[in-house]
C-alpha positions in Angstrom: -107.3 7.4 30.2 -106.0 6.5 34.0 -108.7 3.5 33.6 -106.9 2.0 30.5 -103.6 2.4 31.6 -104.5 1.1 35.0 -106.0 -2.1 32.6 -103.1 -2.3 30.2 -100.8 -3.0 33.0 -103.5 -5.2 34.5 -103.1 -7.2 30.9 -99.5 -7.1 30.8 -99.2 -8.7 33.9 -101.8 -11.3 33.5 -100.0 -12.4 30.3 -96.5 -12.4 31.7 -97.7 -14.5 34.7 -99.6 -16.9 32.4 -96.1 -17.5 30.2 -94.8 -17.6 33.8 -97.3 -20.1 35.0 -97.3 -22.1 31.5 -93.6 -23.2 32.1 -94.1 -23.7 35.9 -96.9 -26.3 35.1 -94.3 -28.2 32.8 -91.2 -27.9 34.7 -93.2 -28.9 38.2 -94.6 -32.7 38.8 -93.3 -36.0 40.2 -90.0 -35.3 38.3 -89.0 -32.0 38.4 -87.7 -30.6 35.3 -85.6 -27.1 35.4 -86.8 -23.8 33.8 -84.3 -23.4 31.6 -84.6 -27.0 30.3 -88.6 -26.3 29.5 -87.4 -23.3 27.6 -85.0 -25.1 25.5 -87.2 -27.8 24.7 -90.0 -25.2 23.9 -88.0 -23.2 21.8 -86.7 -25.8 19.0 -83.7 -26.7 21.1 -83.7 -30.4 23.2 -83.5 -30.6 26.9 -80.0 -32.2 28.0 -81.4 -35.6 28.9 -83.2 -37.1 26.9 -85.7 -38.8 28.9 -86.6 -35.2 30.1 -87.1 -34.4 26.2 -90.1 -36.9 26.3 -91.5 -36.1 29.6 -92.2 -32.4 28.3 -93.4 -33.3 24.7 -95.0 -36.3 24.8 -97.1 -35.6 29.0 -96.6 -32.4 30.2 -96.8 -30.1 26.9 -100.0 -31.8 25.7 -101.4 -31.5 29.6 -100.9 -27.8 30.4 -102.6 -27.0 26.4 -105.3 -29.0 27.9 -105.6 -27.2 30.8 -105.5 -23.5 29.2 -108.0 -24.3 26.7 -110.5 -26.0 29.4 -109.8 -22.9 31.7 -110.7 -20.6 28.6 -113.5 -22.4 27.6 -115.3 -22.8 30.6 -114.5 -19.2 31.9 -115.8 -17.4 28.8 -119.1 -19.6 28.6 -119.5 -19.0 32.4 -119.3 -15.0 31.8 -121.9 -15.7 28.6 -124.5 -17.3 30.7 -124.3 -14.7 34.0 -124.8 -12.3 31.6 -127.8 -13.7 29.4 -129.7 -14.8 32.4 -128.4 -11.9 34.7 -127.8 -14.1 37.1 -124.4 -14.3 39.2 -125.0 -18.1 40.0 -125.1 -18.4 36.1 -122.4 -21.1 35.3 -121.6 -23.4 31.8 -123.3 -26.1 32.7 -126.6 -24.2 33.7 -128.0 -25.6 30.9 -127.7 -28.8 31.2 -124.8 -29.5 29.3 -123.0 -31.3 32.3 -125.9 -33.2 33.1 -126.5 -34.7 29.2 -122.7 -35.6 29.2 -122.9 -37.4 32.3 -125.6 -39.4 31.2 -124.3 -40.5 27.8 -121.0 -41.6 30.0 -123.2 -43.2 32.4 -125.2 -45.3 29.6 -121.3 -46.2 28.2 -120.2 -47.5 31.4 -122.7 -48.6 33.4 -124.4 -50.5 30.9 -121.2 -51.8 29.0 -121.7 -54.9 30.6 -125.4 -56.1 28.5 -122.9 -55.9 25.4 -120.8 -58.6 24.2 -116.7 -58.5 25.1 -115.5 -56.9 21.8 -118.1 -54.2 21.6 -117.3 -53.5 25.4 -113.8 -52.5 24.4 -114.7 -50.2 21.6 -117.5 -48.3 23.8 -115.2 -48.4 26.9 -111.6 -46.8 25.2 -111.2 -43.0 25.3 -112.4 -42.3 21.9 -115.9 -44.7 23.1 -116.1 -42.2 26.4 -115.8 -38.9 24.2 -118.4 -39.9 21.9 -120.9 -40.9 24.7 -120.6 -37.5 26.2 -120.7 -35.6 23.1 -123.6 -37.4 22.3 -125.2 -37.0 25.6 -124.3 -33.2 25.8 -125.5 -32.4 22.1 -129.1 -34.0 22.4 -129.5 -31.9 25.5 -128.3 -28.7 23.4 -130.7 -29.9 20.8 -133.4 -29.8 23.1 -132.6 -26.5 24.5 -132.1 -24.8 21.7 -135.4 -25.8 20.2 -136.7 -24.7 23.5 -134.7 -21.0 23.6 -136.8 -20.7 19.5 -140.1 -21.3 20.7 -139.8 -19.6 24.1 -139.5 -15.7 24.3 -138.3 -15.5 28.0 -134.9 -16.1 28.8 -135.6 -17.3 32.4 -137.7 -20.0 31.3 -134.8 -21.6 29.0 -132.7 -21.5 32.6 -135.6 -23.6 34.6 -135.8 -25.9 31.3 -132.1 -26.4 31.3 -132.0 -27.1 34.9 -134.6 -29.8 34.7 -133.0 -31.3 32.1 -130.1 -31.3 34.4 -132.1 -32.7 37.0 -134.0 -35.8 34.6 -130.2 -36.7 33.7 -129.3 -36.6 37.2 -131.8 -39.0 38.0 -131.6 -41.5 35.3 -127.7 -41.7 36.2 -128.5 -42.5 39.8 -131.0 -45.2 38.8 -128.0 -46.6 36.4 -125.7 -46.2 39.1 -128.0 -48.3 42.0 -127.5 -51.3 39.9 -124.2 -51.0 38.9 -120.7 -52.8 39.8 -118.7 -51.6 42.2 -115.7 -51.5 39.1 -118.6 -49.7 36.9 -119.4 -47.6 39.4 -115.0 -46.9 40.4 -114.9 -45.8 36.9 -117.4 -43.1 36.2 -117.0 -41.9 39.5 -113.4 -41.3 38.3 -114.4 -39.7 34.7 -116.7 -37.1 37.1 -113.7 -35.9 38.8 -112.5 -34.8 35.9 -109.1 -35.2 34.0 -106.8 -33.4 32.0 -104.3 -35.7 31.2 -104.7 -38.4 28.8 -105.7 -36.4 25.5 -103.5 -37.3 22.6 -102.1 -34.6 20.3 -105.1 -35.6 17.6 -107.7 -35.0 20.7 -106.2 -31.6 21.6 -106.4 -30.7 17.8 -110.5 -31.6 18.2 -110.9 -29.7 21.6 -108.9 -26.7 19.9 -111.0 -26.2 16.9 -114.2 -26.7 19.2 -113.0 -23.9 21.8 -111.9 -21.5 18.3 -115.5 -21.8 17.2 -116.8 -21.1 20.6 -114.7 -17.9 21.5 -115.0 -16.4 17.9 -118.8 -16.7 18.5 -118.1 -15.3 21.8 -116.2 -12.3 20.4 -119.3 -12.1 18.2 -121.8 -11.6 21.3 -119.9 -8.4 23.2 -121.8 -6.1 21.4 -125.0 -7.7 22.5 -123.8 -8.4 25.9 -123.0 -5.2 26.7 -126.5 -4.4 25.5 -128.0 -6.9 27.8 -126.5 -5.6 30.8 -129.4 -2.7 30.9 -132.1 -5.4 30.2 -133.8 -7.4 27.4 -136.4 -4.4 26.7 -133.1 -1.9 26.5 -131.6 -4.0 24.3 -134.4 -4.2 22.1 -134.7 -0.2 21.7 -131.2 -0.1 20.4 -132.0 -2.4 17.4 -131.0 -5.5 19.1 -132.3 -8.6 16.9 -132.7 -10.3 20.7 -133.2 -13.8 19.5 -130.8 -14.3 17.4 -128.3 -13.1 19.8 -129.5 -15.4 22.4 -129.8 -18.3 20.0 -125.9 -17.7 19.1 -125.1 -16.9 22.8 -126.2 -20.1 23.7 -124.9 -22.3 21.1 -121.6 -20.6 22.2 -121.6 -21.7 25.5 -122.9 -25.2 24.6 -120.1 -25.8 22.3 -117.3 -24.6 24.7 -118.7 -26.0 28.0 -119.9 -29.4 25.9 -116.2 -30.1 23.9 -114.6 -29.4 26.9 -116.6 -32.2 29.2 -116.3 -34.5 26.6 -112.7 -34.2 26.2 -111.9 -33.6 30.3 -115.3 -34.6 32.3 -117.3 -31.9 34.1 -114.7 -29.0 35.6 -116.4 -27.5 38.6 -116.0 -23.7 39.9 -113.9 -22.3 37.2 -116.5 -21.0 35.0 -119.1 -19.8 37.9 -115.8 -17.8 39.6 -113.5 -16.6 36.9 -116.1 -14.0 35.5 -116.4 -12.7 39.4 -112.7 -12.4 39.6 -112.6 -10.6 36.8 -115.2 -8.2 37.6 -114.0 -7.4 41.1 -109.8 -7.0 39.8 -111.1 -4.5 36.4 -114.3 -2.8 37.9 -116.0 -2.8 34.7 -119.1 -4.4 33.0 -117.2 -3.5 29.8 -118.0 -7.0 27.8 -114.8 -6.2 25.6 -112.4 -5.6 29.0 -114.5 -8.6 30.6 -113.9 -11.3 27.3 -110.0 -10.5 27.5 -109.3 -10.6 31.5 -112.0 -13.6 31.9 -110.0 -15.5 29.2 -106.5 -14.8 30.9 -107.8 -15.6 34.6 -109.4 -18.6 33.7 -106.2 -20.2 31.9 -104.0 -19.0 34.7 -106.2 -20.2 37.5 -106.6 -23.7 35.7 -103.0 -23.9 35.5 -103.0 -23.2 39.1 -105.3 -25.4 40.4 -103.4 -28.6 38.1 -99.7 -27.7 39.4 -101.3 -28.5 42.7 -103.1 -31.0 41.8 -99.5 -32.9 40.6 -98.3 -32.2 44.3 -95.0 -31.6 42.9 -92.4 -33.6 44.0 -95.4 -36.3 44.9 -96.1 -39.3 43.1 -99.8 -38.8 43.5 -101.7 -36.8 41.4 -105.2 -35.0 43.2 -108.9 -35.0 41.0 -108.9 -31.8 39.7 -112.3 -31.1 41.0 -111.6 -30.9 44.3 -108.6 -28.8 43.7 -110.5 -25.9 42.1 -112.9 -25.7 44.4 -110.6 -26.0 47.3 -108.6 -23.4 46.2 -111.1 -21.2 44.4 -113.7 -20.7 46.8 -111.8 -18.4 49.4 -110.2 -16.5 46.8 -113.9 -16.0 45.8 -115.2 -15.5 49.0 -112.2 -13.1 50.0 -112.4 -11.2 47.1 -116.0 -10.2 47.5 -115.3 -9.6 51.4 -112.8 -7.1 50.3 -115.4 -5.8 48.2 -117.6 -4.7 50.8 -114.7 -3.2 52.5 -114.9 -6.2 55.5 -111.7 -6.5 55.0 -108.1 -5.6 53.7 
């Protein structure tokens, strides 16, 4: 009983300070918009200038849905593969995922130039990008999952998905050796990521994508839970083992594979979040873990993007770099404090 008390104020504050957090991310940026003009224009009121009005439905509101859906996305799929491969290093893109993206981007830009003008427009506009890394990302999931059928150990699924990751890697640097410097400007700028330029139709995509992802999610706690003690453990309790694998894994691929089409490859949240999580509940409870991973990893994305607006700034910093500049030492001070080496 002192446990879930202890969590349902844990839950009640995460919420408040993600509703908290939401309306920061819209009010803060190179203009700064009040709170109580947010709130109007949230609530089915308008804001009291009009040019404020279309900052915050038309930028900002579609931006800071981005950036909760990515942080949930890639948090959940993070705490899926840590706890299917047992491994704390686990993270989405262990599969390959990131990899397959990148190199369906990499093929779109960096070899845009062998085709003629018009079809370089049409493979080069948003839509062109997202279909290159969906593609990219999906033949990879292809691959693994017929892989995770014929293979029985789960540890040999992680090696295959990391050399996939690996062949990608080194087809894109061969690409990138005998590219343009304006080629090369460009992907370098889809791998740091970006949560800004989804339209309202995108958003709709990446919604119904994540949806599909976390209901398969909620799906696996049962089976993750069961996991925890071991494949064999799991097993003995009537655990149909492949089947919850196969599903585990097409969970994470569709979460962590919508998400880098739609934003590029997000580093550190979904390795972290499930840590974080871990260390502020002290439970292995999968149904504790889904909920609190979920809330952490759309507050900490909405962190890590206020900053990266530097409010008040008329430069905007790659969200990459944010995350892991600011994640890291919470990581790192978190599991000091742990050990009891400090606080």
């Amino acid at each position: 009983m002192k446990n879930q008390k202890r969590n349902t104020i844990l839950f009640t504050y995460l919420v408040l300070g993600l509703l908290f957090l939401f309306l920061t991310n819209i009010s803060l940026g190179s203009i700064t918009i009040p709170f109580k003009e947010v709130y109007h224009s949230l609530s089915g009121g308008h804001a009291s200038k009009s040019t404020w009005e279309y900052i915050i439905m038309n930028y900002r509101l579609p931006k800071s849905i981005t950036v909760i859906l990515v942080g949930i996305g890639l948090s959940i799929s993070g705490l899926l593969m840590q706890t299917l491969f047992r491994n704390p290093l686990a993270g989405p893109y262990v599969l390959g995922l990131s990899s397959g993206a990148s190199l369906g981007v990499a093929f779109t830009i960096l070899g845009a130039g062998l085709l003629p003008p018009f079809l370089q427009e049409i493979v080069l506009s948003p839509y062109g990008i997202v279909l290159a890394s969906t593609i990219g990302s999906s033949l990879v999931l292809l691959a693994v999952l017929l892989v995770s059928i014929r293979l029985r150990d789960t540890m040999t699924i992680l090696i295959v998905g990391l050399m996939f990751g690996s062949l990608s890697s080194a087809i894109v640097g061969t690409l990138s050796f005998f590219s343009t410097a304006e080629q090369l400007q460009k992907f370098t700028f889809w791998s740091l990521g970006n949560l800004g330029n989804l339209s309202w139709s995108s958003i709709v995509i990446l919604l119904v994508c994540v949806s599909i992802g976390l209901l398969l999610s909620l799906w696996s706690i049962k089976p993750l839970n069961a996991l925890l003690l071991g494949e064999n453990y799991a097993r003995s309790l009537g655990l149909n083992y492949n089947k919850a694998r196969l599903i585990i894994i097409l969970a994470t691929s569709i979460l962590a594979g919508s998400i880098t089409a739609f934003a590029g490859p997000i580093a550190f949240i979904g390795l972290a979040v499930p840590h974080i999580a871990k260390l502020v509940f002290h439970t292995s409870n999968h149904t504790v873990l889904f909920w609190s991973t979920l809330l952490f990893g759309a507050i900490i994305m909405l962190i890590c993007d206020t900053i990266s607006q530097v409010p008040g700034g008329e430069i905007t910093l790659p969200i990459n770099a944010v995350t892991s500049i600011f994640g890291a030492p919470i990581v790192i001070w978190l599991l000091l404090r742990k050990q009891k080496m400090i606080g």
